[in-house]
N, C-alpha and C positions, 0 to 999 in steps of 0.2 A: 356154952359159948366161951370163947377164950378170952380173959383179958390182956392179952397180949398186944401193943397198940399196932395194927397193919400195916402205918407206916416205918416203923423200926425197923419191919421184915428185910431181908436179905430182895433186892431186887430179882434178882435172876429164881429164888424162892418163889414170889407174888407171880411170877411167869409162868412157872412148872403149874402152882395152881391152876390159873386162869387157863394155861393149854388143856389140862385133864376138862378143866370144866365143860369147855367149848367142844374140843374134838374125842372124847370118852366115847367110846360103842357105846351103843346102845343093846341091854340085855334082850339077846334073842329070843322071837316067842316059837315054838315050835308046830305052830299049826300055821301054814303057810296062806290059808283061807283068812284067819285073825289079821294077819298082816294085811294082805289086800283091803280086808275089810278098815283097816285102822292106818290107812294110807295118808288120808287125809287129817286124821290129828297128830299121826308125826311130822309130818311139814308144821302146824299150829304150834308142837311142842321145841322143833327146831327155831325157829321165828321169838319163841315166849325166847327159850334158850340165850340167842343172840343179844336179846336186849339185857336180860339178868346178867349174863358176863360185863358187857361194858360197863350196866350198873353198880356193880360191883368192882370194877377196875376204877372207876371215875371216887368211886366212896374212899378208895383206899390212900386218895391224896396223890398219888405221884404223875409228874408230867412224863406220862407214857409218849407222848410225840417227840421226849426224846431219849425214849431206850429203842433207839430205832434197828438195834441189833436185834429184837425179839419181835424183831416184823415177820410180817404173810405173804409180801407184795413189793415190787419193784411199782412205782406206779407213775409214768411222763405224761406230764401235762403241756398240751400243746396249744395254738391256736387253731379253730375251727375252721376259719377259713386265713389260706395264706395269700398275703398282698406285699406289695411292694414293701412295704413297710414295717413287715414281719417276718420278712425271706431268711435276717440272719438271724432271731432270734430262738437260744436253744432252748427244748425244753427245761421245765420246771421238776424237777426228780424229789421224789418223795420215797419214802420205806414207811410202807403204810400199814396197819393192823385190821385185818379185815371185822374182827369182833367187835371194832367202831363204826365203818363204814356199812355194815350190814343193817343194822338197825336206823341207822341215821340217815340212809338213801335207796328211795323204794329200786333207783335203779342197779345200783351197786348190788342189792339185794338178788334183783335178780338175775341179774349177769354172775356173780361168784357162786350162788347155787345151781345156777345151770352147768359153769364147768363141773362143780364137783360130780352133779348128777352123770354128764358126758366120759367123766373118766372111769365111771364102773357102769358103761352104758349095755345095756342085755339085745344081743341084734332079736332077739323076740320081739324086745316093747322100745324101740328108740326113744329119746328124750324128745319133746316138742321143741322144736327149734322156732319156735311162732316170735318168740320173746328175740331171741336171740337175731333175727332176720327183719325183726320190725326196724320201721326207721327211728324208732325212738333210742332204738340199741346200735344206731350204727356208729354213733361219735363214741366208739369204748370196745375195745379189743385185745385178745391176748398179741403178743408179739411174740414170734420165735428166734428172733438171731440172739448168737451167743451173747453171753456177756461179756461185755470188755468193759473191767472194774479203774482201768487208768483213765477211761474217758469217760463214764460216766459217776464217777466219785465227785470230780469236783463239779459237775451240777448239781449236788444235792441241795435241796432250800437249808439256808441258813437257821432254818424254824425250828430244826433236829437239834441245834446249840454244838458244841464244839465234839468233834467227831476225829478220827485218827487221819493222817495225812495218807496219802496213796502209798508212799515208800513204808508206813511205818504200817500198814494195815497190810501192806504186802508180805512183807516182813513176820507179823503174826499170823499169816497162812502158811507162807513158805516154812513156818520152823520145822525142827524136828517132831515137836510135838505142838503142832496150830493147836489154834482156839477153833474150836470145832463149832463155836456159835457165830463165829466171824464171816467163818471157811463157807459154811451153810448159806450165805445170803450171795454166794455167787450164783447161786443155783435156784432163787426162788422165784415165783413164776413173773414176769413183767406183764405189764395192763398199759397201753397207751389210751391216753382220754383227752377227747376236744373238745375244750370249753368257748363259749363266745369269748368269755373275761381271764385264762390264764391269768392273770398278774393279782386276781381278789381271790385264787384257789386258795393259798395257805390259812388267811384266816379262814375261812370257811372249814377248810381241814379241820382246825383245831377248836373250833366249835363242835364239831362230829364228834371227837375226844373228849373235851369237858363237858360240853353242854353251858356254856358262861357265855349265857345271852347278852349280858350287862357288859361282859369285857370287847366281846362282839361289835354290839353296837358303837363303841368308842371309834372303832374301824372306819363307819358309815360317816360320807360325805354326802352331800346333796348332791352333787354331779355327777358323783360313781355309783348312786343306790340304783340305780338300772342296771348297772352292769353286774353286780352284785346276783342282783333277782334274776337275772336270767342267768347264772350259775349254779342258783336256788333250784329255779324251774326244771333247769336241764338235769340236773342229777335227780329232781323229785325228791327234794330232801323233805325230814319232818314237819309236820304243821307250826310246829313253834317256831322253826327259824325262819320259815314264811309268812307269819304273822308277826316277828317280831321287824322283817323289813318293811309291810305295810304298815305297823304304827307309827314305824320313824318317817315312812313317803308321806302318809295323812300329816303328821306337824308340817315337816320340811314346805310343803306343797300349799300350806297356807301363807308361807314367809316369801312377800314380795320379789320375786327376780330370784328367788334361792334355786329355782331348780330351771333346769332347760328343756324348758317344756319341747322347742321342736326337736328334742334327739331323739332318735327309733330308738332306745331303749327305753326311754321315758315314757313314751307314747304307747308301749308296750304295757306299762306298767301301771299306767292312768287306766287301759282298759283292765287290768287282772284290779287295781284296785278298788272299781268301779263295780265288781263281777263280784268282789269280797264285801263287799256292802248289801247289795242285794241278797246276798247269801246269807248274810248274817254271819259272816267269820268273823269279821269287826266290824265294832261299833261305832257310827256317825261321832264329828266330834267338831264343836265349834273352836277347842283350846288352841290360839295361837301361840303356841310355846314355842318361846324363840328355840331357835338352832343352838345346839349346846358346842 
């Protein structure tokens, strides 16, 4: 092993890693019977795969959510359902890395390996599209219109940190000799996704990236942890981040007037928390620990 410290590395260095790691062929076996037969533990070994990269990006110290040039994904977050009230609101634009989101959202999961699967799709064996047509998969979809980088530049979340301006990023396409890691993000695929709570997506995002439960929860409010959890819910993120909103509802939920109780989100969340108890995913707790 190298003692070499990972965070010294050259960024764009920790990248070229992480891509070989994630997207490296896999050595061919030549008995096309073996393969059938071992169908099912290369999805297992893809899956193990996806988490060991992130794991491995998240070790190495750097806030990847903002080398957002060394993204997989165009990804707009919209509202699920539009109302009076939402009619002008644009979406929320991310450049997302799918080697985070794969692991950390059983739905993203399934949705980004089912296109991969559909783009080398065999007309002998089609892909099951069961996943892809269920209603669980309808708020999430590729988009195809072109890209137009003057108008969706400056929606990008501010989460990414400071990023090149439209003229000057244009500018580094147009030269004589572009940035070929720039040029490249005109072209990478877009995903539209409908959340109940667009406005609680980024930290959630950035959770999927570190995994920093502790920084997370600073986020949670008692009025907005419902809306939170059904962002949780809809993407079927990790058990951790789902149990780290039920610990904070169990406090919140004991502190007099702190939460509203008649809002459908909440009353949503009383029944999954209630559902979490019987299960034994968390444990009963008299502690009224004030609201921090």
């Amino acid at each position: 092993m190298s003692d070499k410290n990972p965070s010294s590395r050259d960024p764009k260095e920790k990248d070229t890693q992480h891509h070989d790691l994630a997207h490296s062929p896999r050595v061919e076996d030549s008995s096309e019977d073996e393969k059938s037969d071992t169908s099912h533990e290369s999805q297992e070994d893809t899956e193990a795969l996806d988490f060991f990269t992130a794991d491995v990006l998240r070790q190495m110290g750097t806030l990847w959510i903002q080398q957002p040039h060394y993204a997989s994904h165009w990804l707009e977050v919209i509202p699920e359902k539009t109302t009076a009230g939402t009619d002008s609101i644009e979406p929320n634009v991310f450049l997302v890395m799918d080697q985070f989101l794969i692991p950390a959202s059983t739905l993203m999961s399934d949705f980004l390996e089912d296109s991969v699967i559909s783009l080398d799709n065999d007309p002998q064996n089609p892909p099951d599209s069961s996943k892809r047509n269920s209603p669980r998969s309808r708020c999430i979809q590729f988009k195809d219109e072109p890209m137009d980088l003057a108008s969706i530049w400056p929606r990008l979340h501010p989460i990414h940190g400071l990023l090149p301006t439209v003229p000057s990023l244009t500018s580094i396409i147009d030269a004589e000799e572009p940035d070929t890691t720039w040029e490249a993000m005109t072209t990478l695929p877009r995903i539209e996704l409908r959340l109940p709570s667009p406005m609680h997506f980024a930290s959630l995002l950035q959770v999927m990236y570190d995994m920093d439960l502790d920084r997370w929860e600073k986020t949670f409010t008692p009025t907005q942890i419902g809306d939170i959890v059904r962002n949780v819910c809809r993407l079927e993120c990790h058990t951790e981040l789902a149990v780290r909103c039920l610990e904070y509802y169990q406090r919140v939920r004991e502190v007099e007037g702190a939460v509203p109780k008649e809002d459908p989100s909440i009353r949503e969340l009383e029944v999954l928390y209630q559902h979490s108890l019987k299960l034994g995913v968390i444990s009963g707790s008299n502690d009224k620990t004030r609201i921090k």
